[in-house]
C-alpha positions in Angstrom: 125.0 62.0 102.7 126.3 64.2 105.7 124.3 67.2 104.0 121.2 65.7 103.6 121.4 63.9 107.9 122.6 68.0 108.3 119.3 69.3 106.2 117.1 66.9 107.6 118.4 67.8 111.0 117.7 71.5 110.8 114.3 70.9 109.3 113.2 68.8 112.2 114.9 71.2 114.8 113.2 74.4 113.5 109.7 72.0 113.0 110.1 70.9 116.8 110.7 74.4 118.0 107.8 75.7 115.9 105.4 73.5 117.9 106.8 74.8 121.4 106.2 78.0 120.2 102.7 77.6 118.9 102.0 75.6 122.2 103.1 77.9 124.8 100.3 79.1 125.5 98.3 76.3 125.4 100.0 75.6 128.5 98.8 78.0 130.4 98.1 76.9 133.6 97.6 80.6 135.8 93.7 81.3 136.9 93.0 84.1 137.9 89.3 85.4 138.9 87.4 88.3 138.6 83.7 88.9 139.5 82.8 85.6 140.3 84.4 84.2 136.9 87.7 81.9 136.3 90.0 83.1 133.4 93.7 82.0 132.0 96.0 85.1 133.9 98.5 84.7 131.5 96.0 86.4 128.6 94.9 88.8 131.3 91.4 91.0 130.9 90.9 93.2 127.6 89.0 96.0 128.5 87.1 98.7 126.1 85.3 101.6 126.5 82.1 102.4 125.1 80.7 105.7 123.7 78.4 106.4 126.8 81.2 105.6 130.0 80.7 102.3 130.2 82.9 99.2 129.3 82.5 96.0 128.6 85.6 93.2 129.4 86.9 90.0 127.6 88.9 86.9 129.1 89.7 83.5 128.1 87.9 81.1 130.5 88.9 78.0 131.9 87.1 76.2 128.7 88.8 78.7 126.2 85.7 80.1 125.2 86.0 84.0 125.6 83.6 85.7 127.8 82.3 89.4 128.3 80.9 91.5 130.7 80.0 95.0 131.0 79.0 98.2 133.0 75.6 99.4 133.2 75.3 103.1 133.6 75.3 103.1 137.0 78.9 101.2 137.0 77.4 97.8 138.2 78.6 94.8 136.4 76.6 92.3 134.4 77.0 88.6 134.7 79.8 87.1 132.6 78.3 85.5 129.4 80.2 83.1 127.2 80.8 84.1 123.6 82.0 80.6 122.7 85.5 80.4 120.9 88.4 78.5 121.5 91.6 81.1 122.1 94.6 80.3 122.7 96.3 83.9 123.4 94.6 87.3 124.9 91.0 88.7 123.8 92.2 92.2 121.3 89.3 94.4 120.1 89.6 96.8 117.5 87.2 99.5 116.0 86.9 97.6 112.0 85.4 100.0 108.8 82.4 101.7 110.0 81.3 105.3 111.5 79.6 103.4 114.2 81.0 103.8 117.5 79.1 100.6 119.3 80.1 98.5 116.6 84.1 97.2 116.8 85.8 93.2 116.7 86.8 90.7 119.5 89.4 88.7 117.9 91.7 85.8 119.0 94.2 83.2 117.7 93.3 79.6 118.0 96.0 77.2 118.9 97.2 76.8 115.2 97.5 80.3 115.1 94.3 81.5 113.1 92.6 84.6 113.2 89.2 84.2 114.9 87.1 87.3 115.0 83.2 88.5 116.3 81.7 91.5 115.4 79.6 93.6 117.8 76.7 95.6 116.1 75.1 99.0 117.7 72.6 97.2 119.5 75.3 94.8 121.4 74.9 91.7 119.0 77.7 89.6 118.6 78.1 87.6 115.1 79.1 84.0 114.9 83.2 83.5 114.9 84.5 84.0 111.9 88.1 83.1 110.6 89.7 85.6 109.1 92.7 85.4 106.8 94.6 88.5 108.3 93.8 90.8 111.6 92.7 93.9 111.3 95.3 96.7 110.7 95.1 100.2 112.9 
């Protein structure tokens, strides 16, 4: 009897300290703005070069939704535009499987801790979210 109250202990202890981890950052509390736009400072701004100087710039908004923004060639900022989402941790991109330069992946985890990813296309389309079973390795 004292092993299984000593089993069932552990299991709820390691279950209870498995939700505080996933919900961290959920907590999240630190805005921070940049040009004109609120964002989570805890996931901070992911920023990525594109094959003609300019860059375009991911954060988590105040609604979790992940928006963008980018240089023009003369170095002046669009407007933020929302890309929908819900994240729960810091916008990554990564260049996925193509010879396409303009085309890489804005990927996020969601507050269960899936992998939500867009793709961007040459012509600066985005794709609909997409869960993914694994990230993308590099």
């Amino acid at each position: 009897m004292l092993v299984r109250k000593l089993k069932a202990a552990v299991i709820a202890a390691t279950a209870v300290a498995s939700v505080a981890v996933m919900a961290t950052p959920a907590q999240a509390t630190n805005y921070c703005s940049l040009g004109g736009g609120v964002y989570f400072c805890d996931y901070g701004v992911t920023s990525y070069p594109l094959p003609n100087g300019t860059t375009q710039e991911f954060v988590v908004g105040t609604d979790r939704a992940v928006w963008t923004r980018w240089t023009n060639t003369n170095g002046q900022w669009s407007r933020w535009m929302s890309m929908g989402g819900k994240a729960y941790s810091k916008v990554y991109v990564h260049d996925y499987e193509t010879s396409d330069p303009w085309s890489f992946r804005a990927f996020y985890w969601d507050q269960i801790g899936e992998y939500w990813g867009s793709n961007r296309d040459h012509d600066g389309n985005w794709s609909k979210w997409t869960q993914y079973d694994t990230p993308l390795k590099g």
